[in-house]
C-alpha positions as CSV (number, residue, x, y, z in Angstrom):
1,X,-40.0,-70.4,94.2
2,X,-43.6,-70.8,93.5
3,X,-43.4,-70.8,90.2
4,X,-40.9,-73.7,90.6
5,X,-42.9,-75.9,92.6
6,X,-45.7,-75.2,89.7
7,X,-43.6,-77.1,87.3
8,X,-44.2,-81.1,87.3
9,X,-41.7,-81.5,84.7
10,X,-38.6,-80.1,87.5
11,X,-37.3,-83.2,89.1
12,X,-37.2,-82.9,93.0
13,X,-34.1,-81.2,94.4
14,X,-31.8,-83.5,96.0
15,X,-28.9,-81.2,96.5
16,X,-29.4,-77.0,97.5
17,X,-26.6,-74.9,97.0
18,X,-26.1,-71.3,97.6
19,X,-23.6,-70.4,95.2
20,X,-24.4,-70.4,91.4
21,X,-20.8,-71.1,90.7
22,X,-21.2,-74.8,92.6
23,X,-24.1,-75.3,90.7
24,X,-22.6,-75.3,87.1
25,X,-19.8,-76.6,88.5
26,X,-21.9,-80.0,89.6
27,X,-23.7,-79.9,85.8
28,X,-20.7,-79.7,83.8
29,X,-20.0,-83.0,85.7
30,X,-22.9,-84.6,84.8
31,X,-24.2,-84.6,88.4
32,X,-27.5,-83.3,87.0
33,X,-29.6,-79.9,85.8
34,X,-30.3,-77.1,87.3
35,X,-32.4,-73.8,86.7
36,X,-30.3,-71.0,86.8
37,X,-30.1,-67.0,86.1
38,X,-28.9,-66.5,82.2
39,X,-25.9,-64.1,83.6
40,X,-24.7,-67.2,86.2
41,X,-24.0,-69.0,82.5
42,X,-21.6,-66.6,81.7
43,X,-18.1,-68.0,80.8
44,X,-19.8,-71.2,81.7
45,X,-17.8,-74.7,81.0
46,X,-18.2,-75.8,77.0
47,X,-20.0,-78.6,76.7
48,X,-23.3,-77.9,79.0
49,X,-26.8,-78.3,77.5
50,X,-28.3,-74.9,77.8
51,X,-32.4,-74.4,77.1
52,X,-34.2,-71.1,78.0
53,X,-37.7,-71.8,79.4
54,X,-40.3,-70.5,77.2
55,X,-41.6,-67.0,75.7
56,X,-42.5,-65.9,79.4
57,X,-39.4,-66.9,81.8
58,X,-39.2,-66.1,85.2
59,X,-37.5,-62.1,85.9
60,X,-36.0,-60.2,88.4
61,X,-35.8,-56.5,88.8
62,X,-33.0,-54.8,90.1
63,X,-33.1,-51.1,91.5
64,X,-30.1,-48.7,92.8
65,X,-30.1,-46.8,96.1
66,X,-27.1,-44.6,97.2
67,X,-26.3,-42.3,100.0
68,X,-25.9,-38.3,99.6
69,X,-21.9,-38.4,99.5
70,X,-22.0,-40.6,95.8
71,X,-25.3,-39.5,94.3
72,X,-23.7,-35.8,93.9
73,X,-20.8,-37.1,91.6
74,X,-21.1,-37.2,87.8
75,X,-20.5,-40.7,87.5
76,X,-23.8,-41.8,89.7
77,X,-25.8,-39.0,88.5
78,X,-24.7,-40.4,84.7
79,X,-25.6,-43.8,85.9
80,X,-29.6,-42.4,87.4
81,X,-30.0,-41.0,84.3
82,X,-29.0,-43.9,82.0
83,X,-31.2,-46.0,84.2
84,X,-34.0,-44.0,84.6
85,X,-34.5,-43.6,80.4
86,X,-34.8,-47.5,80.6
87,X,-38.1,-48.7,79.6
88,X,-40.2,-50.2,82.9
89,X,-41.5,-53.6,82.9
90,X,-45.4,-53.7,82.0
91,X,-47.6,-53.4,85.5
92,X,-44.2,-51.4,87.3
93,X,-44.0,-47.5,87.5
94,X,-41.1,-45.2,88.9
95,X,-40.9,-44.7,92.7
């Protein structure tokens, strides 16, 4: 949200929604712009104006937890492993 309030070219908010869905939803109507997550464009209405914001946009990280019971399967353990061989972001290391 910083970063947001950084940029003087964002209009001021006049409507806050929770759900990404509402959001495109009220752009495909013409009822403004928003800045959204890439994947909450997916199977997105034709039509909508879509512009990525520059070489160094915004990220998120996700991680994975899980309890004992799951971790000892072969389908988590395959999924740990796949995830683990991903390349870290620069500045993060493995926990």
């Amino acid at each position: 949200m910083r970063r947001w309030r950084r940029q003087d070219w964002i209009p001021p908010a006049t409507v806050d929604v929770e759900d990404d869905t509402v959001a495109v939803s009220l752009v495909s109507q013409g009822l403004g712009m928003a800045i959204m997550p890439r994947t909450a464009l997916l199977g997105a209405p034709a039509g909508l104006a879509v512009t990525d914001l520059g070489p160094h946009p915004p990220s998120r990280f996700a991680g994975y937890v899980t309890t004992p019971e799951p971790a000892g399967t072969a389908a988590v353990r395959a999924l740990i492993r796949e995830l683990r061989e991903l390349p870290l972001p620069d500045g993060l290391t493995a926990a």
